[in-house]
mmCIF file of the N, C-alpha and C atoms, coordinates in Angstrom:
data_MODEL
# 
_entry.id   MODEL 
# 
loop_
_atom_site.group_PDB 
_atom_site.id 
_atom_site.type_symbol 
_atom_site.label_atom_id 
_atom_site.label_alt_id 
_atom_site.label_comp_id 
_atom_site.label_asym_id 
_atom_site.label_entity_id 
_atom_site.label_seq_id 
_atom_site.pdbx_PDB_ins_code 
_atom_site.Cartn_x 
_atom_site.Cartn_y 
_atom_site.Cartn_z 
_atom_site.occupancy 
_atom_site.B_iso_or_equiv 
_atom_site.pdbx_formal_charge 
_atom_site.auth_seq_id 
_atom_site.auth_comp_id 
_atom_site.auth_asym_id 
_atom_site.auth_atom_id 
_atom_site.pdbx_PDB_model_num 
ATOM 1   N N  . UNK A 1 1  ? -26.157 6.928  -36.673 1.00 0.00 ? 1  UNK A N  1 
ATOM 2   C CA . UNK A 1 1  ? -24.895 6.692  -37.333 1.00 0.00 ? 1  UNK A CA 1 
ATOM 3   C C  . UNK A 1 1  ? -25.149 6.364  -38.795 1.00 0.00 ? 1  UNK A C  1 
ATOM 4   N N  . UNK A 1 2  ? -25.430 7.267  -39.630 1.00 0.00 ? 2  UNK A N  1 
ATOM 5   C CA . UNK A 1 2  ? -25.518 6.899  -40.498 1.00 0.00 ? 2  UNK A CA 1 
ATOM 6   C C  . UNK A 1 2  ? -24.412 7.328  -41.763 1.00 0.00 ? 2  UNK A C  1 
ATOM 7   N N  . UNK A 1 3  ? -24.463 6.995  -42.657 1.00 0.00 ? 3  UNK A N  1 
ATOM 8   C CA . UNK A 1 3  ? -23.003 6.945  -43.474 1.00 0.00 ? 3  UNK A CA 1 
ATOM 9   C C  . UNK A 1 3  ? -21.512 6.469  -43.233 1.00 0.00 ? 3  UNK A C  1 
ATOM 10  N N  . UNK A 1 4  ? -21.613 5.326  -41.916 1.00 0.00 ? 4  UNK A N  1 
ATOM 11  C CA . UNK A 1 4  ? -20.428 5.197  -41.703 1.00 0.00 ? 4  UNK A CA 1 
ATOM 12  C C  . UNK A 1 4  ? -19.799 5.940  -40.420 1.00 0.00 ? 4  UNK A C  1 
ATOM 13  N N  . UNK A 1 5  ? -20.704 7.057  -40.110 1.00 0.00 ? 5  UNK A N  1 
ATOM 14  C CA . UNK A 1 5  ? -19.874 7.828  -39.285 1.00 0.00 ? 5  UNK A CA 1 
ATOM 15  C C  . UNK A 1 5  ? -19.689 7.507  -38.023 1.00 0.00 ? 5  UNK A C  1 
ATOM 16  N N  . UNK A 1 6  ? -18.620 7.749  -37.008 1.00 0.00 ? 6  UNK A N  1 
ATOM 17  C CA . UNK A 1 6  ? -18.508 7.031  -35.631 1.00 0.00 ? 6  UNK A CA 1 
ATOM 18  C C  . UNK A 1 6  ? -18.932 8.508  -34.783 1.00 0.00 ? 6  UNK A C  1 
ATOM 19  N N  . UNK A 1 7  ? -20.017 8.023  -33.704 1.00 0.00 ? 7  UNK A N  1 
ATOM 20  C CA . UNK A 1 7  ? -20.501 8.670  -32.908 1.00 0.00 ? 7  UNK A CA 1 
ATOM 21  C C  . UNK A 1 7  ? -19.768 9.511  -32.129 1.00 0.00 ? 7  UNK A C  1 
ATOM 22  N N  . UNK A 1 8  ? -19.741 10.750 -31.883 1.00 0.00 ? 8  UNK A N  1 
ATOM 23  C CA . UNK A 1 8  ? -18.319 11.677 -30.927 1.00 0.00 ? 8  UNK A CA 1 
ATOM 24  C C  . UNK A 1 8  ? -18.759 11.532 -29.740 1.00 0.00 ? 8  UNK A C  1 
ATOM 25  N N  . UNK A 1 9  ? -17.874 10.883 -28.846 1.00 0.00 ? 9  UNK A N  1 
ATOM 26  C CA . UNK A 1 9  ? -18.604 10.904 -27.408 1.00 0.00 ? 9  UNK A CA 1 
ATOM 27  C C  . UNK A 1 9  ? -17.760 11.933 -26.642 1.00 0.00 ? 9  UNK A C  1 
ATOM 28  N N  . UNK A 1 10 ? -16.658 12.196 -26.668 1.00 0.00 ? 10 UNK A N  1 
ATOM 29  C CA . UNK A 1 10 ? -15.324 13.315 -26.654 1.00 0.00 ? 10 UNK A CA 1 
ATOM 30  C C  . UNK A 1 10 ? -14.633 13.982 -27.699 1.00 0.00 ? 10 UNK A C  1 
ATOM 31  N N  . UNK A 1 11 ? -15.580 15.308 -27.716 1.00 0.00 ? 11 UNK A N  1 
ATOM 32  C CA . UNK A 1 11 ? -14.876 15.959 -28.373 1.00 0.00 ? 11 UNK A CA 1 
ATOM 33  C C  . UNK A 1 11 ? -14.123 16.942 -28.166 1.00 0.00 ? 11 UNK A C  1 
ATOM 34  N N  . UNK A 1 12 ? -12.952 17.337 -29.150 1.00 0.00 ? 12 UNK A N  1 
ATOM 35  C CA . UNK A 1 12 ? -11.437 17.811 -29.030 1.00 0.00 ? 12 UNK A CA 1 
ATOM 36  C C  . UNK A 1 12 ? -11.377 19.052 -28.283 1.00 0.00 ? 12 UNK A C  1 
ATOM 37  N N  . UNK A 1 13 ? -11.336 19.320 -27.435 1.00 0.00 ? 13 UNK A N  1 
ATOM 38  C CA . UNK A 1 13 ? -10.865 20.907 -26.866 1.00 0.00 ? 13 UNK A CA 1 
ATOM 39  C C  . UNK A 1 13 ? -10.371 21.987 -27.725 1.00 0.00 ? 13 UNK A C  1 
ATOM 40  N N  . UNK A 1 14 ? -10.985 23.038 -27.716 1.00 0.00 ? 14 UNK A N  1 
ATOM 41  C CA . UNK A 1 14 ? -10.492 24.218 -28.973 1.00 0.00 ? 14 UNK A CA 1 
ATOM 42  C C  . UNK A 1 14 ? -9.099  24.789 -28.993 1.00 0.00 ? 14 UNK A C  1 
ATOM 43  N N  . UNK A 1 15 ? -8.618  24.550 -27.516 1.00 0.00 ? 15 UNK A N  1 
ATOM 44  C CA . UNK A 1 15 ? -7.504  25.198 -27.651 1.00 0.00 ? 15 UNK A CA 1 
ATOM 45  C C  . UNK A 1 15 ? -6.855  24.125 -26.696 1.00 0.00 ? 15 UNK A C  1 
ATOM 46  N N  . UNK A 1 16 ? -5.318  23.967 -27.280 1.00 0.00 ? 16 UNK A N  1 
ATOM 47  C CA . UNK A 1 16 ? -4.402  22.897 -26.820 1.00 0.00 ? 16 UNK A CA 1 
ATOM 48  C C  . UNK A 1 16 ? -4.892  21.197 -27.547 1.00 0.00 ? 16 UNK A C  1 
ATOM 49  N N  . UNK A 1 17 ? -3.982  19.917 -26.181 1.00 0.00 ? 17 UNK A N  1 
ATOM 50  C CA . UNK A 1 17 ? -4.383  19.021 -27.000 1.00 0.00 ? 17 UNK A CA 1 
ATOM 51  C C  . UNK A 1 17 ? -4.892  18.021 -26.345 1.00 0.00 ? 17 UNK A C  1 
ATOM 52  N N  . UNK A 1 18 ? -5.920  16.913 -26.548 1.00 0.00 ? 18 UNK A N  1 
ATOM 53  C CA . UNK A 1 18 ? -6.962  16.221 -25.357 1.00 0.00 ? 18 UNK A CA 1 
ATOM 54  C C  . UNK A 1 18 ? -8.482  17.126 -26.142 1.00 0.00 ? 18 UNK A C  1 
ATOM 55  N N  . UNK A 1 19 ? -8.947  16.295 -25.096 1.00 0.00 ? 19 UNK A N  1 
ATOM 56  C CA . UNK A 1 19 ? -10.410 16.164 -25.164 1.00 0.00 ? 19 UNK A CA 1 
ATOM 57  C C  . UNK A 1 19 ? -11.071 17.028 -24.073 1.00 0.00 ? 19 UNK A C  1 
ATOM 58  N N  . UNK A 1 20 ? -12.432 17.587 -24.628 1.00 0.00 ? 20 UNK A N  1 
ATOM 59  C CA . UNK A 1 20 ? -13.058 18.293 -23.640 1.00 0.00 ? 20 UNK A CA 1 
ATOM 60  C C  . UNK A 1 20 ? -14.151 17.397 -23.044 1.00 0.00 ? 20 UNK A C  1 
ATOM 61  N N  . UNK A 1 21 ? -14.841 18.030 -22.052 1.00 0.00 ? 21 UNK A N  1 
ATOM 62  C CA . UNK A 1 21 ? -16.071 17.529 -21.419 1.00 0.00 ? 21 UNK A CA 1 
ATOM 63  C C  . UNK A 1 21 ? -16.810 16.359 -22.621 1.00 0.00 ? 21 UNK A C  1 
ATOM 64  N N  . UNK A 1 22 ? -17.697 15.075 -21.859 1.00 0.00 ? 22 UNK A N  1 
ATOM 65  C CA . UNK A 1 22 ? -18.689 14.294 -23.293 1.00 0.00 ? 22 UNK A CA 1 
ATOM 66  C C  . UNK A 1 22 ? -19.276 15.306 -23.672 1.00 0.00 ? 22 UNK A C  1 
ATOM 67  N N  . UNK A 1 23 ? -19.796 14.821 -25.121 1.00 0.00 ? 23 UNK A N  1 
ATOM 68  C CA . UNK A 1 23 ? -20.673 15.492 -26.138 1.00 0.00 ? 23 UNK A CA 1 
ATOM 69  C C  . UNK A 1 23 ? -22.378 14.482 -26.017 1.00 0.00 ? 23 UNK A C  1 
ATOM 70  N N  . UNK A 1 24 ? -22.174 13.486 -25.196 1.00 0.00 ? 24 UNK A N  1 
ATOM 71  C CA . UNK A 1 24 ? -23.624 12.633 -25.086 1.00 0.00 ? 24 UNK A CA 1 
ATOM 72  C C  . UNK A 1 24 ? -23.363 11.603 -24.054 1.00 0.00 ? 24 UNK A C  1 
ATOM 73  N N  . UNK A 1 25 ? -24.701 11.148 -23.916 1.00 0.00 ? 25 UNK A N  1 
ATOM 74  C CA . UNK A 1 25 ? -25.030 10.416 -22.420 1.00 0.00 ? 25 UNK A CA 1 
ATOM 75  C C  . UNK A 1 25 ? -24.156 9.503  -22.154 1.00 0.00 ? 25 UNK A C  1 
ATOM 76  N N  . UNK A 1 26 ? -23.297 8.584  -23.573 1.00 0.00 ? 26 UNK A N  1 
ATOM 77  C CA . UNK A 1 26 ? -23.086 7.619  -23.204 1.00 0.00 ? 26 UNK A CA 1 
ATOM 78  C C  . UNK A 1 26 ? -21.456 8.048  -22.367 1.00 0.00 ? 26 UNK A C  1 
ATOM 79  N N  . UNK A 1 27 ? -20.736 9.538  -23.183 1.00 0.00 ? 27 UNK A N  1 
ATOM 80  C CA . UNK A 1 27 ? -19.504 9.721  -22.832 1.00 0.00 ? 27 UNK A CA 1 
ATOM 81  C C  . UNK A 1 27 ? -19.326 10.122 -20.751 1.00 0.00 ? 27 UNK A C  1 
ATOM 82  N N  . UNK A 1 28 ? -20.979 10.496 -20.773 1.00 0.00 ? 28 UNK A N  1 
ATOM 83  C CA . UNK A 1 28 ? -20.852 10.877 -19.466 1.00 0.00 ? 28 UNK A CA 1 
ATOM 84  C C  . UNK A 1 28 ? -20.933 9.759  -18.284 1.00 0.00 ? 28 UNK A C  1 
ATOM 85  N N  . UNK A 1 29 ? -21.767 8.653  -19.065 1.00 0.00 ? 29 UNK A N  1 
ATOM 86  C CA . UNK A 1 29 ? -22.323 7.024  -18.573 1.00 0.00 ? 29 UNK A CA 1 
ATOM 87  C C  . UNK A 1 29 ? -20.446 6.612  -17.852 1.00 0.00 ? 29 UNK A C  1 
ATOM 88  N N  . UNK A 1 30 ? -19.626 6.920  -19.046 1.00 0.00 ? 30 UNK A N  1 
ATOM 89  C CA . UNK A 1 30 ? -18.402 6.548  -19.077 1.00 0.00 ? 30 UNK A CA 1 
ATOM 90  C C  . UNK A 1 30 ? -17.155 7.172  -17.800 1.00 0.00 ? 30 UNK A C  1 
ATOM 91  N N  . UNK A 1 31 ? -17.542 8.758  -17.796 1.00 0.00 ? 31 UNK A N  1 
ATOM 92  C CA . UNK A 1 31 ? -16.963 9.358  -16.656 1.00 0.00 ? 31 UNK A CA 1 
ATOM 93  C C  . UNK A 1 31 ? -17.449 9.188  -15.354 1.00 0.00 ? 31 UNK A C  1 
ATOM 94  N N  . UNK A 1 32 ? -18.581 8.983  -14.948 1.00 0.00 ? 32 UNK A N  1 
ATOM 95  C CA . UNK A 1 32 ? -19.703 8.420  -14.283 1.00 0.00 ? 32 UNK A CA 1 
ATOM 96  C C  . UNK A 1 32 ? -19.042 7.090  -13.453 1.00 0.00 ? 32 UNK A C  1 
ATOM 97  N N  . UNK A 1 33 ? -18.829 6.038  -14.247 1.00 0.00 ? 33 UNK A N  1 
ATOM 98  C CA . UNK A 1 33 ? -17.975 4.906  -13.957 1.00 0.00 ? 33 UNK A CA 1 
ATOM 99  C C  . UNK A 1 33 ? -16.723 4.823  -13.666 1.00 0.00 ? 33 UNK A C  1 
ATOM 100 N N  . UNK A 1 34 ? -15.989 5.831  -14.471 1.00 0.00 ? 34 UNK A N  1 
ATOM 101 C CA . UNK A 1 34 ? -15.196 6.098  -14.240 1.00 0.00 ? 34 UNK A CA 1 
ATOM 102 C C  . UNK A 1 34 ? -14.741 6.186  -12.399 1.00 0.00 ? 34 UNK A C  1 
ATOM 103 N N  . UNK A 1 35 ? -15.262 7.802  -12.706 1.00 0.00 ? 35 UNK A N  1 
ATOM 104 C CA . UNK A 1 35 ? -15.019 8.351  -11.232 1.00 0.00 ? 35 UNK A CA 1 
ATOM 105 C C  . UNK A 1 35 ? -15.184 7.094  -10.022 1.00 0.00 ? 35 UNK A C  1 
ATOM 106 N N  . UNK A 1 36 ? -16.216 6.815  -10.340 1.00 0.00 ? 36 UNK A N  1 
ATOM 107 C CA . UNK A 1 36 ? -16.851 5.616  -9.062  1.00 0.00 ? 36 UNK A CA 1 
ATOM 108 C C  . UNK A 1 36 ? -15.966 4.546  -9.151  1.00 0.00 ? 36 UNK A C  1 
ATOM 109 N N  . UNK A 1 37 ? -15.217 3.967  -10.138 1.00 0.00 ? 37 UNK A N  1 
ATOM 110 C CA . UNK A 1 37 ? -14.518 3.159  -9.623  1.00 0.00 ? 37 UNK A CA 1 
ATOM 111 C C  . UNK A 1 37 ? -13.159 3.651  -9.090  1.00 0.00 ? 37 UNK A C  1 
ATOM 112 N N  . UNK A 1 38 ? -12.793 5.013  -9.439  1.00 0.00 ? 38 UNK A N  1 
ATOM 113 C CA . UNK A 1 38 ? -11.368 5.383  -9.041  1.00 0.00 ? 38 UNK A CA 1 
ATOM 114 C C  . UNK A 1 38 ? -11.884 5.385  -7.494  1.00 0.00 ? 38 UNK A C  1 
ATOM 115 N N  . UNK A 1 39 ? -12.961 6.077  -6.983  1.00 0.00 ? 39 UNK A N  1 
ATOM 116 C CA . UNK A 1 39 ? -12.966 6.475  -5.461  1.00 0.00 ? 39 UNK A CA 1 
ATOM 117 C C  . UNK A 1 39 ? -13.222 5.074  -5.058  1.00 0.00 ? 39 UNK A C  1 
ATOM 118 N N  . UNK A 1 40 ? -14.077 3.882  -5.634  1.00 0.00 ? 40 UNK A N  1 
ATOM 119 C CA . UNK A 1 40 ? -14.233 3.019  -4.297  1.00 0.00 ? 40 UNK A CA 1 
ATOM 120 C C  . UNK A 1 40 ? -12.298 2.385  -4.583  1.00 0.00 ? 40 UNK A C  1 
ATOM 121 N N  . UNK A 1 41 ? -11.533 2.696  -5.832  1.00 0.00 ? 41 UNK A N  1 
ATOM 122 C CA . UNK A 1 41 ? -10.087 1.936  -5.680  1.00 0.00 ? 41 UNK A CA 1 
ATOM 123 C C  . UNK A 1 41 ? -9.417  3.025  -4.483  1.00 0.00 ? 41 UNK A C  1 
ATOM 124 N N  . UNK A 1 42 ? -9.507  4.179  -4.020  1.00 0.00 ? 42 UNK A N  1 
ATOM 125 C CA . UNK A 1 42 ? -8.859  4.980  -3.061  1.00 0.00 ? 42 UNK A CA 1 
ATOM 126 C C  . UNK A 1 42 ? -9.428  4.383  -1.978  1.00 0.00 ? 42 UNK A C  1 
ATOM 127 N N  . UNK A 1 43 ? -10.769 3.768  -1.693  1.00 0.00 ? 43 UNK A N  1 
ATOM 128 C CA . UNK A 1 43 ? -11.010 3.376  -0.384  1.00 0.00 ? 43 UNK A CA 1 
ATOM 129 C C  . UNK A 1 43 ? -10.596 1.664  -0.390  1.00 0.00 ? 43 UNK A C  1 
ATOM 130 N N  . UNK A 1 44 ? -10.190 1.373  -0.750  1.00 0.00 ? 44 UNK A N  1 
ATOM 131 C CA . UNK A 1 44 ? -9.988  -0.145 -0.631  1.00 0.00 ? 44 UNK A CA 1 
ATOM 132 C C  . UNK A 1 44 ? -8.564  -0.217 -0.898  1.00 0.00 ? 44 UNK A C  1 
ATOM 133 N N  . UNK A 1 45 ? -7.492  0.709  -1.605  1.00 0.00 ? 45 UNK A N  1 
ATOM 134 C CA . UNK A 1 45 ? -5.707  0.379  -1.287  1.00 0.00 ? 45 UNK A CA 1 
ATOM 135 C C  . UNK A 1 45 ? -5.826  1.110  -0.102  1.00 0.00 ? 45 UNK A C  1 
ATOM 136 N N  . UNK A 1 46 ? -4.816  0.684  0.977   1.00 0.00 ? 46 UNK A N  1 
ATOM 137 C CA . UNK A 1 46 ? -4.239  2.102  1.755   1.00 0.00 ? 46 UNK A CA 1 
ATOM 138 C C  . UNK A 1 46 ? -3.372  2.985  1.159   1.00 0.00 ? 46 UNK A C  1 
ATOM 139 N N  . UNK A 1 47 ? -3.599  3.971  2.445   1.00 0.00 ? 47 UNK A N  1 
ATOM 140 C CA . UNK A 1 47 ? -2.792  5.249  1.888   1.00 0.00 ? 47 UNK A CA 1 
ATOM 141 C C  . UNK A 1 47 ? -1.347  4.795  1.564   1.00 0.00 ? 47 UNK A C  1 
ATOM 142 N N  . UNK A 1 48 ? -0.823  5.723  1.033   1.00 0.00 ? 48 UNK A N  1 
ATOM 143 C CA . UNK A 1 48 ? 0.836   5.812  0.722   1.00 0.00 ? 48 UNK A CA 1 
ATOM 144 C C  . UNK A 1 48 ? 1.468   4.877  0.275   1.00 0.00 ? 48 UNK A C  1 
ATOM 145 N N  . UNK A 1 49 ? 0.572   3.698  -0.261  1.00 0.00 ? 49 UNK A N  1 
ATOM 146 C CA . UNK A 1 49 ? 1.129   2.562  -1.275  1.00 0.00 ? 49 UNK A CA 1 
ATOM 147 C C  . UNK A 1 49 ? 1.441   2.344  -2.293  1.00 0.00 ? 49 UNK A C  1 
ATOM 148 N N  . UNK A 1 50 ? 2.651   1.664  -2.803  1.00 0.00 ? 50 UNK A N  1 
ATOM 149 C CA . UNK A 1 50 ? 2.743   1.497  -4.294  1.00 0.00 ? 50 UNK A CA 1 
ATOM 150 C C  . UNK A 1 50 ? 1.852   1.725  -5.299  1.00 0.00 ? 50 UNK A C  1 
ATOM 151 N N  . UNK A 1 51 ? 0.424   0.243  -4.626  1.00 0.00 ? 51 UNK A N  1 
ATOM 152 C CA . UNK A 1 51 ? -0.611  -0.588 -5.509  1.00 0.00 ? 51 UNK A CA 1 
ATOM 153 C C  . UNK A 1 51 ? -1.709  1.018  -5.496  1.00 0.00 ? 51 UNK A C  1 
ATOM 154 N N  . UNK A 1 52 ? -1.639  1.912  -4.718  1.00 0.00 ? 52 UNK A N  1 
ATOM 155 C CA . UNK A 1 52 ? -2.433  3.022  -5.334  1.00 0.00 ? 52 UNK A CA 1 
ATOM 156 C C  . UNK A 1 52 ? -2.222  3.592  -6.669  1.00 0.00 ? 52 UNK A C  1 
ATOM 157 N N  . UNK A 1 53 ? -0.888  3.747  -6.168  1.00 0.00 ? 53 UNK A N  1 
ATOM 158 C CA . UNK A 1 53 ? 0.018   4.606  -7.615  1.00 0.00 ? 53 UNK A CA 1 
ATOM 159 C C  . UNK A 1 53 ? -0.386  3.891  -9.242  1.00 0.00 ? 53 UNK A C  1 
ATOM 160 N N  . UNK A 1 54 ? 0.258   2.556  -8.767  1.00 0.00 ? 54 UNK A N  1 
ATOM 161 C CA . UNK A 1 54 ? -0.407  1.739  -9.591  1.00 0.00 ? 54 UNK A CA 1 
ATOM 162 C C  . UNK A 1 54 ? -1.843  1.965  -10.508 1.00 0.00 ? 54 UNK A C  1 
ATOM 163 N N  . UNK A 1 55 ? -2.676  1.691  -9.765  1.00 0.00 ? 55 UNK A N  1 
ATOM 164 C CA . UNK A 1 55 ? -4.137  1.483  -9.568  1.00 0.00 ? 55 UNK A CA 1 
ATOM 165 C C  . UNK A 1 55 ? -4.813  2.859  -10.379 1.00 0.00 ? 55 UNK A C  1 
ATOM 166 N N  . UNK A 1 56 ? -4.341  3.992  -10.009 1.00 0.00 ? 56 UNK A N  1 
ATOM 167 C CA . UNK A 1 56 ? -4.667  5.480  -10.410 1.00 0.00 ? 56 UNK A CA 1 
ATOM 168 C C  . UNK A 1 56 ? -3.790  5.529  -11.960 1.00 0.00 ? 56 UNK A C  1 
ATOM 169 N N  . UNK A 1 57 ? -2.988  4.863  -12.029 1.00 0.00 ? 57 UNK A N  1 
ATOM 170 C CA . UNK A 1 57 ? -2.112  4.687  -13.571 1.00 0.00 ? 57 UNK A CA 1 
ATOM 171 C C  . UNK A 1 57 ? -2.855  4.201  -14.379 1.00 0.00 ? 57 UNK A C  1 
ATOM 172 N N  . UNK A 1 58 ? -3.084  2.894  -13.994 1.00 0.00 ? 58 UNK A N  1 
ATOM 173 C CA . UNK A 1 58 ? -3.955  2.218  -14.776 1.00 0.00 ? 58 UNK A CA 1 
ATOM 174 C C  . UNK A 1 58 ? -5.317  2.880  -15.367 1.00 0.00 ? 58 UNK A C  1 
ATOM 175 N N  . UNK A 1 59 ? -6.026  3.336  -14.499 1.00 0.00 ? 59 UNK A N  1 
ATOM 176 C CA . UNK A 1 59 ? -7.231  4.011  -14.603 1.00 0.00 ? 59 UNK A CA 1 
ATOM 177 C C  . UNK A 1 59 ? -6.906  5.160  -15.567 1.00 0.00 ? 59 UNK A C  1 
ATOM 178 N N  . UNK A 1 60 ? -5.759  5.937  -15.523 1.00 0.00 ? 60 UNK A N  1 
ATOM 179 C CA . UNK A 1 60 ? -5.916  7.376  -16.223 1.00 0.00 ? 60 UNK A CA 1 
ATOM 180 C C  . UNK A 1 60 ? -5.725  6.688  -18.019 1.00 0.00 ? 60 UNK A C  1 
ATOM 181 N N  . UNK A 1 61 ? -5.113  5.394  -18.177 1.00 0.00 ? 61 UNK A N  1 
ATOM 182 C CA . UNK A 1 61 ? -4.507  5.018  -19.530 1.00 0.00 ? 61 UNK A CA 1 
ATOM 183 C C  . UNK A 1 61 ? -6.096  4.313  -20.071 1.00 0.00 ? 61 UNK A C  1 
ATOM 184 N N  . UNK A 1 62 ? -6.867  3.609  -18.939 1.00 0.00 ? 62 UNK A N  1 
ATOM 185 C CA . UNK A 1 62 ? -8.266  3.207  -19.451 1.00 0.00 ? 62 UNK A CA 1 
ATOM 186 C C  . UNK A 1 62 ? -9.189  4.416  -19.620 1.00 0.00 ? 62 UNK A C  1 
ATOM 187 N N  . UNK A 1 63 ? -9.185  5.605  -19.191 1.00 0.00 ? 63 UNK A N  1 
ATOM 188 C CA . UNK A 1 63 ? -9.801  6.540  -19.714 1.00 0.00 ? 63 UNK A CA 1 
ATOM 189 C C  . UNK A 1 63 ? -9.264  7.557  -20.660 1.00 0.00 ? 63 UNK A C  1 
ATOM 190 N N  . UNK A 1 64 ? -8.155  7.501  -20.872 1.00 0.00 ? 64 UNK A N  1 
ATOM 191 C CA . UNK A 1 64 ? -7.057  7.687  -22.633 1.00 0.00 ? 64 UNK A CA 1 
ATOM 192 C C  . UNK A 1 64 ? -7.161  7.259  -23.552 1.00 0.00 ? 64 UNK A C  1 
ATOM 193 N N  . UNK A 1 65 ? -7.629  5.803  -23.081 1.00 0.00 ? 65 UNK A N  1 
ATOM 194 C CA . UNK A 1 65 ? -7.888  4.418  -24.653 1.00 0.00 ? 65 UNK A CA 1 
ATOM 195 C C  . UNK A 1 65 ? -9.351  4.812  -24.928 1.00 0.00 ? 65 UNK A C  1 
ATOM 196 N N  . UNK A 1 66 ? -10.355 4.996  -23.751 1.00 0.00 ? 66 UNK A N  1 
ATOM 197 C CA . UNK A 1 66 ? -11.609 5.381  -24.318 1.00 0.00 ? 66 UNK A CA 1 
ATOM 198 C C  . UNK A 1 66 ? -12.121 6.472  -25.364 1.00 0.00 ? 66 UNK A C  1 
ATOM 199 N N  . UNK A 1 67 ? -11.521 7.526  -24.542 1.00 0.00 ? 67 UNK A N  1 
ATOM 200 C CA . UNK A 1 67 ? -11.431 8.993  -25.407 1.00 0.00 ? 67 UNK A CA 1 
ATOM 201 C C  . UNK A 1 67 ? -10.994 9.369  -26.551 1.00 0.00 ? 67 UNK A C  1 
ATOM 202 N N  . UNK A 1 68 ? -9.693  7.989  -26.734 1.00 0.00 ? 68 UNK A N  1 
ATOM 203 C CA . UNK A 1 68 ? -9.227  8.350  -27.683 1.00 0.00 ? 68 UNK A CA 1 
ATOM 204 C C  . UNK A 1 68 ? -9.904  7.197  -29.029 1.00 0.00 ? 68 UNK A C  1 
ATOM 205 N N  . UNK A 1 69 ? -10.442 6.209  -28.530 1.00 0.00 ? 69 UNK A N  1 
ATOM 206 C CA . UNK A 1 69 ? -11.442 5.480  -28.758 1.00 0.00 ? 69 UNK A CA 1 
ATOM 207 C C  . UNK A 1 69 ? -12.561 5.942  -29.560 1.00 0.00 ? 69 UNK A C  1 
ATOM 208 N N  . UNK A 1 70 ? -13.278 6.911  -28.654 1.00 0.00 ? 70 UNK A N  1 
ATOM 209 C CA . UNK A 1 70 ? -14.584 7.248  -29.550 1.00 0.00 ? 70 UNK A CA 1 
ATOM 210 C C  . UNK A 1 70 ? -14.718 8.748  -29.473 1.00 0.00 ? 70 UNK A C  1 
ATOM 211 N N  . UNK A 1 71 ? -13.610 9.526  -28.813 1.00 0.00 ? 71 UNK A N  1 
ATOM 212 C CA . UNK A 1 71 ? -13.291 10.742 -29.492 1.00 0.00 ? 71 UNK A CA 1 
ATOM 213 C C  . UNK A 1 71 ? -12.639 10.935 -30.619 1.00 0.00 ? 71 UNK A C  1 
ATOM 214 N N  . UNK A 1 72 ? -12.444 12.546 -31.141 1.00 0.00 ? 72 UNK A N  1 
ATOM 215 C CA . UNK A 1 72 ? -12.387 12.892 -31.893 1.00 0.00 ? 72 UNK A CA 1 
ATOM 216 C C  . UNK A 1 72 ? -11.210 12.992 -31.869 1.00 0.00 ? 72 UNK A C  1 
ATOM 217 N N  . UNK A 1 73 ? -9.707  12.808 -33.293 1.00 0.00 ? 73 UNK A N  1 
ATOM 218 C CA . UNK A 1 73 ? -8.828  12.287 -33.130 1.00 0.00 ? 73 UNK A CA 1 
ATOM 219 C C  . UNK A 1 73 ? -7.792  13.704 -32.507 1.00 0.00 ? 73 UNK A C  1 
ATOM 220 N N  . UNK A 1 74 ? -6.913  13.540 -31.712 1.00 0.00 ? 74 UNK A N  1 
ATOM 221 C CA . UNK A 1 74 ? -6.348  14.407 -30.939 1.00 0.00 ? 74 UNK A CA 1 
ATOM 222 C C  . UNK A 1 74 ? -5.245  15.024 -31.530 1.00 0.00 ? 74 UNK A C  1 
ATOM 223 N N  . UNK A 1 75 ? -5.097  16.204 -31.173 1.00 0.00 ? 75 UNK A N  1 
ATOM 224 C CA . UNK A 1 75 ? -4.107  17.239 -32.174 1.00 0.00 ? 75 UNK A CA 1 
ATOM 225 C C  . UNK A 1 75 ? -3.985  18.273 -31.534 1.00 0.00 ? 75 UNK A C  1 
ATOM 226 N N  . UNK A 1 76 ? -3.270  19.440 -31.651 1.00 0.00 ? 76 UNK A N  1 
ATOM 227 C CA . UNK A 1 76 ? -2.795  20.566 -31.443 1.00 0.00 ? 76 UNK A CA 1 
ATOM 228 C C  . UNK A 1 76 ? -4.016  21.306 -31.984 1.00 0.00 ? 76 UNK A C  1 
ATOM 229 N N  . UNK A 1 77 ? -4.698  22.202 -31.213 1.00 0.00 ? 77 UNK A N  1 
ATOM 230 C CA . UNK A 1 77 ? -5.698  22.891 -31.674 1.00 0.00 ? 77 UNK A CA 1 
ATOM 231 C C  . UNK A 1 77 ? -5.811  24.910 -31.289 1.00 0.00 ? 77 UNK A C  1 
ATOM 232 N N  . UNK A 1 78 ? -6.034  25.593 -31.805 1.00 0.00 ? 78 UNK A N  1 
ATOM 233 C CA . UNK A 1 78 ? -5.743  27.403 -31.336 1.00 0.00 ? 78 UNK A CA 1 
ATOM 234 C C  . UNK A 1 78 ? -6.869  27.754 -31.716 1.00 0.00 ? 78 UNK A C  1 
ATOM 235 N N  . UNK A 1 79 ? -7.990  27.352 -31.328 1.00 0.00 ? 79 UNK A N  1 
ATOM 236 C CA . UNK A 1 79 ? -9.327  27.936 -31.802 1.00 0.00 ? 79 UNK A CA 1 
ATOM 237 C C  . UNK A 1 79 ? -9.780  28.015 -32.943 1.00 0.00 ? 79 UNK A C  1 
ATOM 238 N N  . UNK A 1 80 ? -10.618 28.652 -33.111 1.00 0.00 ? 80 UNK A N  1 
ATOM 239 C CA . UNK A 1 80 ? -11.603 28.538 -34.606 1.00 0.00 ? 80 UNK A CA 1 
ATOM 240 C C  . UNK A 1 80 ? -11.857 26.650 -35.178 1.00 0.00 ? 80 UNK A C  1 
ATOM 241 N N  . UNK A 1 81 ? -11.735 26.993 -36.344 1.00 0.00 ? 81 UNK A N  1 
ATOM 242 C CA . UNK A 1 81 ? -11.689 25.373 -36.851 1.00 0.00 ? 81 UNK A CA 1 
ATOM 243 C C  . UNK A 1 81 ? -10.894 24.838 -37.413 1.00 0.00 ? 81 UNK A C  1 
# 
């Protein structure tokens, strides 16, 4: 990191708007955790409950704040650059 610059751990998808696949270990460290905590939260609510709905909400807005966190800033994109 040098000059100031912030590390891309998600970067922008070429076409449309969001983030593509990580760009380095740590963005994948992040989906990694991710995933694993969404599945052990599906095995520990029961089925067809509120507190799932819940639970899966929460999770998609903590991996939104990340991305949008230490990805690259999000926009309308049609290929090229």
């Amino acid at each position: 990191m040098n000059g100031g610059e912030k590390k891309i751990w998600f970067p922008a998808k070429r076409y449309g708007w969001g983030w593509g696949p990580p760009a380095c270990w740590q963005g994948w460290v992040v989906m990694a955790v991710w995933v694993a905590v969404l599945i052990t939260g599906e095995f520990y609510f029961k089925p067809n409950r509120p507190e799932i709905f819940a639970f899966v909400c929460v999770m998609v807005v903590i991996l939104i704040g990340i991305c949008y966190w230490k990805g690259e800033k999000p926009r309308w994109r049609w290929g090229g650059k």
